[in-house]
N, C-alpha and C positions, 0 to 999 in steps of 0.2 A: 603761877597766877598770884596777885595780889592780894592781901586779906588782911584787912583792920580788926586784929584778935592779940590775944595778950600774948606775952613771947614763952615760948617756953626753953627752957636753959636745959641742956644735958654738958656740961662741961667737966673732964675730971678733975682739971683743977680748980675753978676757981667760978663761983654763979657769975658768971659779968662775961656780955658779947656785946659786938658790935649792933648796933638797933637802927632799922631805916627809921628815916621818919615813918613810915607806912606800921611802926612796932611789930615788927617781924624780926625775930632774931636772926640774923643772916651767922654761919658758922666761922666767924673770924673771934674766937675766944680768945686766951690770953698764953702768953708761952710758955711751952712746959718746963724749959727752964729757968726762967727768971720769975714768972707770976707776973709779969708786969703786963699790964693792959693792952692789946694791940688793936687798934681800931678797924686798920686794914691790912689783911697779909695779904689777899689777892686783890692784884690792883687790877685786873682785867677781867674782863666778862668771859663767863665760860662760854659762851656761844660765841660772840662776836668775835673776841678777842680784843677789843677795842679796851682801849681806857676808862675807868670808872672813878668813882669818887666820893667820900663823905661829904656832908654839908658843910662842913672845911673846906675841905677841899674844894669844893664849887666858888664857894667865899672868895678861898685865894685865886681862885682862877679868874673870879668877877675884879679885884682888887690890880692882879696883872696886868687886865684889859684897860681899865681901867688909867692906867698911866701910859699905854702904849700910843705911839703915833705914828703915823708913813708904815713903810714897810712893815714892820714888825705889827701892828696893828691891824692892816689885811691881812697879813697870815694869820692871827687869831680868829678877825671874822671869816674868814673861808674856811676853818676847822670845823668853827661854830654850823656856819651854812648848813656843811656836808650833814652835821647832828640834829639839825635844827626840829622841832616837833613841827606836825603841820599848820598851826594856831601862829605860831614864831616864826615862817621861814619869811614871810614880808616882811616883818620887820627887819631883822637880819639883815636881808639885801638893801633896804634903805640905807642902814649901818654902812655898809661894803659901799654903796654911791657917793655918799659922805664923806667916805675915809681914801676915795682915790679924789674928788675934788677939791678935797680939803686937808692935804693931808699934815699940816702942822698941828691940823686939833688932837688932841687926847682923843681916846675911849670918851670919859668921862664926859666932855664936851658935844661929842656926837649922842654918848646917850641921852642929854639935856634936851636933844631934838627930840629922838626917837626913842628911848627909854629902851634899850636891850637888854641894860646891865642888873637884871634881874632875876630872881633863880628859876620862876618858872621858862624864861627862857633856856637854858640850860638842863632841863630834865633829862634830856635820855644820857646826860651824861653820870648819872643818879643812880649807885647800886643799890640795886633792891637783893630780895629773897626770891628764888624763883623753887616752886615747890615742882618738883620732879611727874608726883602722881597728883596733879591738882585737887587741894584741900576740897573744893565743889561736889565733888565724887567719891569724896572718904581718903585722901590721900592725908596721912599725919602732919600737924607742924611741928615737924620734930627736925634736927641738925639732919638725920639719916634721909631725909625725903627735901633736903635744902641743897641746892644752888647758887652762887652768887653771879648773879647776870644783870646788865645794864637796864636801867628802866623800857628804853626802846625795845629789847630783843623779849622782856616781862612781858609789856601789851601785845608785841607781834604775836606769842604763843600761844596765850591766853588760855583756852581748856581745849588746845589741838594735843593729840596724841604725841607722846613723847618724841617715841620712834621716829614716827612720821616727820613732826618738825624738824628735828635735827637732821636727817636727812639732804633738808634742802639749803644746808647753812654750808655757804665755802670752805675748805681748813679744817673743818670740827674739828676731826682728829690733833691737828696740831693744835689750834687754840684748848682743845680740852688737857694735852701736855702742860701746855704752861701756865694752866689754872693750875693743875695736880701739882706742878712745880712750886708754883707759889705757896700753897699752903702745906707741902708737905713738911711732916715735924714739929707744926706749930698748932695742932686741934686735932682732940681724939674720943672716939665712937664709941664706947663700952669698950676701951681700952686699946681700938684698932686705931690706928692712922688713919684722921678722913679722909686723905688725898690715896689709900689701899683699897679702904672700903667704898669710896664711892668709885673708884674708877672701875672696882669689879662689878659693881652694881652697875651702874651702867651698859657693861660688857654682856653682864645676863640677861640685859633687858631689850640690846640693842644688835649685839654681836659685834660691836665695835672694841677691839683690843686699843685699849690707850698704855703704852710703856710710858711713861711720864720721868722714869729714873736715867732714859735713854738720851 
């Protein structure tokens, strides 16, 4: 779940993580071997699997669309589409009617009509912090009770039971690998590997075995 509170850092090397705008410390700290700042190690959503992204990243992706035209252009607005929030998907598809009628204009030209090329359109492509034992109910905001998951799959869960939710998600098991993948080696727990300690958390909570090293 969501929650506009102050972040709190556990990191052993170094105070500085990654921060949603939503200032929730999401556990992408900095690497242990270099100290150098890592914005994003996991670039996918633990639940979905899908792609995620800092406010960069949304930028650059607003900036690509931006100069696309014809083909290459509807395949971004039809990525978009599939992502789209409920507020956003009409616009979107005006975008998509525009861009097969017209298809020498820009992004940028089409958005002059229809204005797409904006971030709230783009949200669920947005990683947030997702807290495991929702903070509502006494669950910590601490790295140990963090997840990094797409803004969409944040609001789908909301304060539903962990278990329960994940349950009804396609893949878990494999998309929850290749989150562990992602961040293993790069952020650590009171000294443990987050991508060790949280997959075994998980496993006590859920009964699901994630091998991630597999």
């Amino acid at each position: 779940m969501i929650n506009s509170i102050n972040p709190y850092f556990l990191n052993t090397y170094n105070n500085s993580a990654f921060q949603t705008e939503y200032n929730i410390n999401i556990p992408f700290g900095v690497n242990r071997h270099t100290a150098t700042p890592i914005k994003k190690i996991a670039k996918h959503c633990a639940y979905c699997g899908q792609e995620m992204f800092s406010d960069e990243g949304i930028k650059s992706i607003i900036k690509k669309m931006s100069l696309a035209k014809g083909a290459d252009l509807l395949d971004e607005l039809i990525k978009l589409k599939n992502r789209s929030t409920p507020k956003s998907i009409d616009l979107v598809e005006k975008a998509i009617n525009l861009a097969k009628n017209e298809p020498t204009k820009t992004g940028q030209e089409i958005s002059n009509e229809v204005d797409f090329l904006k971030s709230s359109v783009f949200e669920y492509f947005r990683a947030t912090a997702e807290h495991i034992m929702p903070f509502s109910i006494g669950g910590k905001n601490s790295p140990k009770n963090f997840l990094a998951v797409c803004c969409d799959c944040n609001q789908k869960r909301d304060n539903k039971d962990f278990k329960e939710f994940i349950s009804g998600i396609p893949n878990i098991v494999q998309n929850f690998k290749q989150y562990f993948k992602e961040l293993s080696g790069h952020y650590k727990i009171k000294g443990h590997d987050y991508s060790e300690y949280m997959s075994q958390k998980i496993e006590q909570l859920t009964g699901l075995k994630i091998d991630y090293r597999s």
